[in-house]
Short mmCIF file of the C-alpha atoms (twelve columns), coordinates in Angstrom:
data_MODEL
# 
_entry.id   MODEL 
# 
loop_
_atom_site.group_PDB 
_atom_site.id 
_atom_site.type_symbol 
_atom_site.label_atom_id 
_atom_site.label_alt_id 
_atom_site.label_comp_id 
_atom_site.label_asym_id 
_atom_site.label_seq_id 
_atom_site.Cartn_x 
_atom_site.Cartn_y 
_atom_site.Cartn_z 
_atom_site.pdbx_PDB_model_num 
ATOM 1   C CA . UNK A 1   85.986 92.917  131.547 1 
ATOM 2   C CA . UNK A 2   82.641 94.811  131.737 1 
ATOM 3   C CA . UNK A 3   81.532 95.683  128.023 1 
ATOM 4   C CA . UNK A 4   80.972 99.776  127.996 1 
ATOM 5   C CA . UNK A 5   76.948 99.864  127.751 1 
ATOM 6   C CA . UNK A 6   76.917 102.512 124.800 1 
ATOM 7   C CA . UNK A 7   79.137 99.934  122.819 1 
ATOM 8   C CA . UNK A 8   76.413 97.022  123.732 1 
ATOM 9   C CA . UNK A 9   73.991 99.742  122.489 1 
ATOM 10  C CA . UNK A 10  75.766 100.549 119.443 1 
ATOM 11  C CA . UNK A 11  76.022 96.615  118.401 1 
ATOM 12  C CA . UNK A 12  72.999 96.258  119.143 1 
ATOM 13  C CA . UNK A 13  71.612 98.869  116.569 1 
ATOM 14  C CA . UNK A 14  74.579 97.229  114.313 1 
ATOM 15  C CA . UNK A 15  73.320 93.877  113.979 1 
ATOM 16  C CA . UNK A 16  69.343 94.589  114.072 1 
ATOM 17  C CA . UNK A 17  69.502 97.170  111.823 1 
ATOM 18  C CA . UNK A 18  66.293 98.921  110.620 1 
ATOM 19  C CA . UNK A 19  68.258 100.903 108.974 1 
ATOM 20  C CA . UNK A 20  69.712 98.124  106.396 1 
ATOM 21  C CA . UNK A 21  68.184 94.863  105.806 1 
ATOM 22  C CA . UNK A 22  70.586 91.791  107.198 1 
ATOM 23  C CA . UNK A 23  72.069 94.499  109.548 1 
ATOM 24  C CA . UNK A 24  75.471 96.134  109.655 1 
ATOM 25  C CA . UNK A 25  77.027 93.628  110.617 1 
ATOM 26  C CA . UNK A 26  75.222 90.473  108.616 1 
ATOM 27  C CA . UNK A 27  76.227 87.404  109.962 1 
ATOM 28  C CA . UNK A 28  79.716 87.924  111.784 1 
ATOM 29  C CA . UNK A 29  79.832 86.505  115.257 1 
ATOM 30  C CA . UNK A 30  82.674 88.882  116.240 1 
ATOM 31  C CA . UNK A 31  82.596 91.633  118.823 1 
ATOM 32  C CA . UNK A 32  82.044 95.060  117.256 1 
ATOM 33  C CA . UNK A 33  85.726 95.999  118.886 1 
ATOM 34  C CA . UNK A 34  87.296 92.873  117.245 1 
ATOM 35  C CA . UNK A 35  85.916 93.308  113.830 1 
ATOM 36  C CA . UNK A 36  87.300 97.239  113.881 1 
ATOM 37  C CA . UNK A 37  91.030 96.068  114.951 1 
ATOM 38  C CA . UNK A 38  91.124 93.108  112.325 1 
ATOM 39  C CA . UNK A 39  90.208 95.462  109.633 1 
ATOM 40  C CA . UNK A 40  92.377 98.245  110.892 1 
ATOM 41  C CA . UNK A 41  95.299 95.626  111.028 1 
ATOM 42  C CA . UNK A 42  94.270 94.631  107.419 1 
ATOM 43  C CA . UNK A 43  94.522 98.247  106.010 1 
ATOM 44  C CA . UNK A 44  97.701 98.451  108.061 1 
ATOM 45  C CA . UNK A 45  99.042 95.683  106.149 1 
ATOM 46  C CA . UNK A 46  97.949 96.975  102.518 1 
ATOM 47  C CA . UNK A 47  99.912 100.299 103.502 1 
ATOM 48  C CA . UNK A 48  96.758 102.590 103.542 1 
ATOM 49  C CA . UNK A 49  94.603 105.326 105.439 1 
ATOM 50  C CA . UNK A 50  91.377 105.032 106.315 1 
ATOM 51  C CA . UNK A 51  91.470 108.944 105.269 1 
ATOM 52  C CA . UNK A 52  93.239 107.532 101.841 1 
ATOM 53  C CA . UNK A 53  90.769 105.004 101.450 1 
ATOM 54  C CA . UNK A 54  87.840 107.313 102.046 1 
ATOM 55  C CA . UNK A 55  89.496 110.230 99.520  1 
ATOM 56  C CA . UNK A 56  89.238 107.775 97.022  1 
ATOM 57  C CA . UNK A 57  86.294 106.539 97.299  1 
ATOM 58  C CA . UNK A 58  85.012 110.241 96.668  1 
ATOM 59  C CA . UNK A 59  87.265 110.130 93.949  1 
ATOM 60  C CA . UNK A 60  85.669 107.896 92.037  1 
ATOM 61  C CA . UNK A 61  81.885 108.318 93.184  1 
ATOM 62  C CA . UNK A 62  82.084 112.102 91.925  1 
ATOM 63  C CA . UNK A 63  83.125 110.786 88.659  1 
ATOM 64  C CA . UNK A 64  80.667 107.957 88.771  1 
ATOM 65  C CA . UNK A 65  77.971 110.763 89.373  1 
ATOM 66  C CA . UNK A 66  78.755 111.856 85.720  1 
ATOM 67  C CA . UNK A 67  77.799 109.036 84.431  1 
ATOM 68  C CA . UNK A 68  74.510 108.167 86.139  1 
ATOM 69  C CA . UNK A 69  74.155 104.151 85.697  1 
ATOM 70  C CA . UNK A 70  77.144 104.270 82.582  1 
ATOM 71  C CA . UNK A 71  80.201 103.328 83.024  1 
ATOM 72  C CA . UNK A 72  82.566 105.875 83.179  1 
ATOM 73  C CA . UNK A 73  86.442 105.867 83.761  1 
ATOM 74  C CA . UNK A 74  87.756 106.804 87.118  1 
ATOM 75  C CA . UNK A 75  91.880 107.107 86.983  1 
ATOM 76  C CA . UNK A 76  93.874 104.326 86.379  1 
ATOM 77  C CA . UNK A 77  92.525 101.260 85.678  1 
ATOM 78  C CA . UNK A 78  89.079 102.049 87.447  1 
ATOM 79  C CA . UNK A 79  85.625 102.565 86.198  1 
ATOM 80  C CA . UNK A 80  82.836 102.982 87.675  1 
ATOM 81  C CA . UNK A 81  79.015 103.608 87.972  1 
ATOM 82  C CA . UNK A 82  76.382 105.156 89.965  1 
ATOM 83  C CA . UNK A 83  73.052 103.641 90.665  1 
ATOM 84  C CA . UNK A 84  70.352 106.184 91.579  1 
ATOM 85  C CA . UNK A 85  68.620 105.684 94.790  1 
ATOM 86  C CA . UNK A 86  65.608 107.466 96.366  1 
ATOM 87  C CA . UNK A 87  66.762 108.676 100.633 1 
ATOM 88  C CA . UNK A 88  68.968 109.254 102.471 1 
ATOM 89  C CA . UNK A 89  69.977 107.269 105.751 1 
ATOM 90  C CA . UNK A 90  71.819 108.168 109.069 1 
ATOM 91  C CA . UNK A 91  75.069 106.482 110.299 1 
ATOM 92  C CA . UNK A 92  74.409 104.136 113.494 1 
ATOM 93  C CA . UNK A 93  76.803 105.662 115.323 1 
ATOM 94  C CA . UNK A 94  73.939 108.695 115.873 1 
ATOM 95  C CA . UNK A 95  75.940 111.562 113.893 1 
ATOM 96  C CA . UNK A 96  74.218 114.110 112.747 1 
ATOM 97  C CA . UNK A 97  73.488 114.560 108.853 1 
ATOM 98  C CA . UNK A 98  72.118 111.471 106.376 1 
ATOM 99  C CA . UNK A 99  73.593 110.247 103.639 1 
ATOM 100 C CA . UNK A 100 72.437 109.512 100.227 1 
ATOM 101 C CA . UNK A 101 71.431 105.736 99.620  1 
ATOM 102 C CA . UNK A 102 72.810 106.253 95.822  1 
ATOM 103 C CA . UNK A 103 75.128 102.960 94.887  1 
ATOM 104 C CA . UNK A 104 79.184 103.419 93.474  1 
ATOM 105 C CA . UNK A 105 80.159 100.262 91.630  1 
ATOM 106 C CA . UNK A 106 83.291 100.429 90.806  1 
ATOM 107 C CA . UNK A 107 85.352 97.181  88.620  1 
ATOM 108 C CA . UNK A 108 89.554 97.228  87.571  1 
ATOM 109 C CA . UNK A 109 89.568 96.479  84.565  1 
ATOM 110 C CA . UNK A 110 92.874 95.170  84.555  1 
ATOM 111 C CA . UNK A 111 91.771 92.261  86.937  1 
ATOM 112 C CA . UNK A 112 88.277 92.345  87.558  1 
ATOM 113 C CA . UNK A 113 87.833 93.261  91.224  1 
ATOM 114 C CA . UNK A 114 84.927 94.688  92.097  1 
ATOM 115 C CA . UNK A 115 82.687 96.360  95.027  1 
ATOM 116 C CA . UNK A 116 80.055 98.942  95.554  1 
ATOM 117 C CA . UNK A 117 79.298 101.301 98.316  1 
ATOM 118 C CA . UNK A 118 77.173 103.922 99.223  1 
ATOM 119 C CA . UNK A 119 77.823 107.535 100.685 1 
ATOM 120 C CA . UNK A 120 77.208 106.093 104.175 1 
ATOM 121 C CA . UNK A 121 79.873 103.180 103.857 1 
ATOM 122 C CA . UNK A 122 82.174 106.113 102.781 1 
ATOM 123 C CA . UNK A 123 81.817 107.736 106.328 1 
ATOM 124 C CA . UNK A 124 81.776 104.675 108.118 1 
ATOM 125 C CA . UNK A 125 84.893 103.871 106.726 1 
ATOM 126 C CA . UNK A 126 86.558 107.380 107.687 1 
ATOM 127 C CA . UNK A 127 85.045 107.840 110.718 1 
ATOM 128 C CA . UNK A 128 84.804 104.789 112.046 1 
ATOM 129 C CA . UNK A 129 87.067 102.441 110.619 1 
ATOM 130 C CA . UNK A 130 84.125 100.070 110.251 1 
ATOM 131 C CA . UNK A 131 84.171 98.567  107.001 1 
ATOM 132 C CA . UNK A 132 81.011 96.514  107.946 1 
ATOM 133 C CA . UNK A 133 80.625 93.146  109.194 1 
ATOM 134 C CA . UNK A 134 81.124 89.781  107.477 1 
ATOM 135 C CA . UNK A 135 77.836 88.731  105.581 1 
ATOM 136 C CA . UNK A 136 76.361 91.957  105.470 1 
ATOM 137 C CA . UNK A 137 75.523 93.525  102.176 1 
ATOM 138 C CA . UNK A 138 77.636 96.208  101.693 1 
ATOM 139 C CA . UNK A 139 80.635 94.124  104.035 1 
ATOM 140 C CA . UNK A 140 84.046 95.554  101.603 1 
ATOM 141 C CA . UNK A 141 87.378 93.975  102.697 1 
ATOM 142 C CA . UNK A 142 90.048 96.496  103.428 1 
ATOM 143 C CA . UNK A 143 92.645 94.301  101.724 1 
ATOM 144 C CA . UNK A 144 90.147 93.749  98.207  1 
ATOM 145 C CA . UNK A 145 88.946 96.911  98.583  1 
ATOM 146 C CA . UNK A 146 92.735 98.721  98.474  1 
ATOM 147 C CA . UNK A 147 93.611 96.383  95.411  1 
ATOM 148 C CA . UNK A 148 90.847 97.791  93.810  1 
ATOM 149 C CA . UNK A 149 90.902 101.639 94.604  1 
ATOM 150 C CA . UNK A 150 94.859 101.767 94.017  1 
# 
């Protein structure tokens, strides 16, 4: 099957990133179009949205945003954090607007999960359904990443 040249182009961008060191999609292998159905199957199977996901995710960054680099509570058994960064950066997939390069950590306290994110992983993740590739920085894994938000 002949690969859709805007998708090569898109990988391409994904994996070479200028835009974050190690690349989008760090050091996974996997087609671009295989990485987005295994995670969609994988939020599938932890009974979530992408839209869900995303909400939340909001959720607790607002919150985190009143307590600049403190932890602060965010509902339930989640607190959180925001760690101030300077720029903003555009999403690969060449939509318009930039997003802020400011960091959520977020931690259960109930079991210890963790992650962190930025406004940009927020949008991939609604948009895009692209919760990063394996390896890369700011990779979250749809299953770890539902324990922790719900």
């Amino acid at each position: 099957m002949k690969r859709d040249p805007e998708r090569a182009k898109l990988e391409a961008v994904l994996r070479a990133s200028k835009l974050v060191a190690g690349g989008f999609l760090g050091n996974d292998d996997r087609p671009l179009d295989e990485i987005l159905a295994d995670d969609a199957a994988a939020l599938e199977r932890a009974g979530r949205t992408r839209g869900e996901v995303a909400a939340r995710m909001r959720e607790i960054g607002a919150r985190a945003r009143e307590g600049i680099e403190t932890w602060v509570p965010a509902g339930g058994a989640v607190e959180a954090r925001m760690i101030e960064a300077r720029g903003r950066i555009p999403c690969p997939w060449d939509h318009p607007g930039r997003y802020f390069k400011t960091i959520v950590e977020a931690r259960r306290t109930d079991t210890g999960d963790a992650a962190r994110w930025s406004d940009l992983s927020v949008h991939l993740i609604e948009a895009h359904g692209f919760f990063q590739g394996r390896g890369s920085p700011f990779r979250l894994e749809p299953r770890r990443l539902v324990r922790l938000l719900f």
